[in-house]
N, C-alpha and C positions, 0 to 999 in steps of 0.2 A: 942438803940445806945446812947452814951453818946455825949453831946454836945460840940463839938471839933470847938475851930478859928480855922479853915486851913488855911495855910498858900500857898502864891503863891509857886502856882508847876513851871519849867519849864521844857521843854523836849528837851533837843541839839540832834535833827536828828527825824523827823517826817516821818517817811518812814509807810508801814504798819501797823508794831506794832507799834509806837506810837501812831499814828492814833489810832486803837482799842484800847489802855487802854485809850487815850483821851477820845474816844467815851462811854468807860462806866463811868469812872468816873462822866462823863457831865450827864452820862443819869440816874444816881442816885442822881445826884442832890448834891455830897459831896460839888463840889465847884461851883463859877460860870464860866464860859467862861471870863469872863474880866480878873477871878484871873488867867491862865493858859497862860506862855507867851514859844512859841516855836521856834526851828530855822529850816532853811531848807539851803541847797547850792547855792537856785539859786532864784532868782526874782518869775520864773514860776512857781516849784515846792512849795514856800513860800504861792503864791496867791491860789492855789488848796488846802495847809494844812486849810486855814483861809475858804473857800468856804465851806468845807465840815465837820468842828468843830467848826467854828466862837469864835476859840482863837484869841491873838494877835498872830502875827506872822512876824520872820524878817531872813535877812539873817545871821546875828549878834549873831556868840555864846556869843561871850561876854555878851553883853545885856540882854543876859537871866541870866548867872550866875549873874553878877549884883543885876537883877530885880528879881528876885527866890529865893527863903529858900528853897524847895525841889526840886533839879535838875535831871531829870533824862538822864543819857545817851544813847541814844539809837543808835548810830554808829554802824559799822560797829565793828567788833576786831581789825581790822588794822588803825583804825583812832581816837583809843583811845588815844593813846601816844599824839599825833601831836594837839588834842582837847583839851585834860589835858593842856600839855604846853604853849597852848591859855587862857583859862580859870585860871590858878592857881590863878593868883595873885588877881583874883577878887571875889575868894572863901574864906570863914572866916571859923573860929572855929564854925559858929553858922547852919552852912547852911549843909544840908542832903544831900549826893552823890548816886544816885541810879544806879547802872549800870546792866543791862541789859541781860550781856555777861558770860559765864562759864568761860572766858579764862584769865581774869584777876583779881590776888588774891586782898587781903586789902592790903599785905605785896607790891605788886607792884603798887599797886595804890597810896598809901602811898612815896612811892620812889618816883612815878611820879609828884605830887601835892607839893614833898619837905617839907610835913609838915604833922601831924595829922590831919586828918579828920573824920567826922561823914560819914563812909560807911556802903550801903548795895546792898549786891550782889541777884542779884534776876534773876533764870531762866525761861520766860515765854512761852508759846509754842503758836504754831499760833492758837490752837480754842478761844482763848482769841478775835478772831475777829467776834465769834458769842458767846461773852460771855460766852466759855464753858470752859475756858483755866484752865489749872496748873501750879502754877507758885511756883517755888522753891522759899526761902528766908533764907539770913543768914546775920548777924549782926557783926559789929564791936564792941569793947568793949566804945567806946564810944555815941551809939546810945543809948538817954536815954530810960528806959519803956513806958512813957506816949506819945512819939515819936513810939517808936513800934506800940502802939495801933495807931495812925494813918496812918501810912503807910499800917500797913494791914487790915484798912478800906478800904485805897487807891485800894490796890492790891486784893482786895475780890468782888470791884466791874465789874471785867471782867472775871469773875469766880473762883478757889479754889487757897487755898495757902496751902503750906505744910513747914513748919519752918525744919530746914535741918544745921546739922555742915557744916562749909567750906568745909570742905575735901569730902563731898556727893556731890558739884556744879556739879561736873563734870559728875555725875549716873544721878543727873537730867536732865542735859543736855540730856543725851539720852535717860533717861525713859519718860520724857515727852515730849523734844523738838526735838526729832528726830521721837520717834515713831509715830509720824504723818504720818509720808513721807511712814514708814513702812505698817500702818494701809489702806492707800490708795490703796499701790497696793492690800493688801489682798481686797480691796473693789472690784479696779477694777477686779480681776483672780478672785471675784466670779461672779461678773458680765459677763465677757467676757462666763464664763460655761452658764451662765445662757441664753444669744443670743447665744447660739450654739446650744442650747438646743429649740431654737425656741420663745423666748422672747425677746418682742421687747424690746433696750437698754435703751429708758428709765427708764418703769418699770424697768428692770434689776438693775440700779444702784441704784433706789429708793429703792427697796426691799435688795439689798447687806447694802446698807448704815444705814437704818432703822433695820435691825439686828443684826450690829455693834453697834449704840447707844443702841439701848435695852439692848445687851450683856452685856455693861457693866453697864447701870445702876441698871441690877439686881445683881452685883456683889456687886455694891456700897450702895445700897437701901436694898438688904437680908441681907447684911453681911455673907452670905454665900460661902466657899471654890470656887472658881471657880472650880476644880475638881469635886466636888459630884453637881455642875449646870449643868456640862455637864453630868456626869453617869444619870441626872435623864431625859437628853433627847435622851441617849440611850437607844433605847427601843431592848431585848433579840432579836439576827436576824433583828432588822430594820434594815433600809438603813443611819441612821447614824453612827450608830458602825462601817457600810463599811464603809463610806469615813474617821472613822475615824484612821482606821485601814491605811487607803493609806496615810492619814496625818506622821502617826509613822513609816510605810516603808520608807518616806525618809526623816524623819528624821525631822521634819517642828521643834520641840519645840529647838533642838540645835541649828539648822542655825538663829531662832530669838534672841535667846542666842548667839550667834558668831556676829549676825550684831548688838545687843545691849553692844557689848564687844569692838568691831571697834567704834563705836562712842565715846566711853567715853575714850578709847585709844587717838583717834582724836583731842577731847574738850581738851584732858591737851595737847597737841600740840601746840592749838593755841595761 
């Protein structure tokens, strides 16, 4: 790694995901906990971000954009607007805008802020809170290169980044920040077979879940088709050609394709 000043982050809205890129960042060491100042809505929720990251922490977006050269927003979509219009005046030409959110372009953020800024749109998905995450990234034309290289230091430290045009935010959005939600239930409907079948639900889930990560990181690790991983664990008349045979009776590889089509339908929505 090349030896980079970092510059103070801050994070406007400390909800989960902050939290977890908080936490990896911290735990690689890029920066220290002094440099990292966040905000939260309320006194109580502020005292909990600071117990469990031992940043600064206030109820004060302003303060942050202020105190911060790399801000990230981590709002809700519906509290971008109202957040922007708080902050602008106290954000410069010099200071990095990271937001969080699929829903909102450069070209509207831009609009929002009243002025040119150093934006970058970044979609993270929740395993970023066991380090495992994927997080989209795409740039404005005013983020410099030597600026890139640190942010996706930043954003490397809670797991992978994939650099992506604007007009992909919105597929990331559901390729990685939705199929989570997706991935789950396939955990739990193998699980639930698996206690019906007489296993108790621990092991059950332990074993659904532990073959979900393997899955794909021998996808990711061979570099090999997912298709010919799966032919080579059908074995001629075994019992997973059956089930795999009931998976294409009804149809399982479109309806994942139909709810990964609704989500990114959705994301330009918001």
């Amino acid at each position: 790694m090349k030896n980079y000043e970092f510059q103070k982050l801050g994070f406007i809205g400390c909800g989960n995901m902050a939290t977890a890129m908080i936490k990896g960042i911290l735990a690689k060491g890029i920066v220290r906990a002094a440099d990292v100042i966040g905000s939260n809505s309320s006194e109580v929720s502020a005292q909990k971000t600071q117990r469990e990251t031992g940043i600064i922490v206030t109820t004060d977006n302003v303060r942050v954009a202020e105190e911060a050269d790399i801000i990230f927003l981590c709002v809700k979509p519906d509290r971008y607007e109202p957040v922007i219009k708080e902050i602008r005046d106290s954000v410069c030409d010099t200071n990095i805008i990271v937001s969080i959110t699929p829903a909102k372009t450069f070209q509207w953020m831009e609009q929002q802020f009243g002025k040119e800024v150093k934006a970058v749109r970044t979609m993270p998905n929740t395993p970023c809170m066991v380090g495992e995450g994927l997080t989209g990234v795409c740039y404005n034309g005013l983020v410099l290169e030597k600026e890139k290289e640190q942010l996706e230091i930043l954003l490397n430290s809670f797991g992978e980044i994939v650099i992506v045009p604007e007009a992909l935010m919105e597929v990331v959005a559901a390729a990685a920040g939705s199929s989570p939600a997706f991935i789950y239930m396939i955990i739990e409907a193998m699980a639930d077979a698996a206690v019906e079948a007489g296993m108790p639900r621990d092991n059950a889930y332990r074993i659904a879940a532990q073959a979900v990560a393997g899955s794909g990181k021998m996808v990711l690790e061979t570099g090999r088709h997912p298709g010919e991983l799966k032919d080579a664990v059908c074995s001629p008349g075994g019992s997973t050609i059956a089930g795999v045979r009931v998976l294409e009776e009804h149809g399982m590889r479109g309806v994942i394709m139909d709810a990964l089509k609704a989500s990114i339908e959705k994301a330009k929505e918001m």
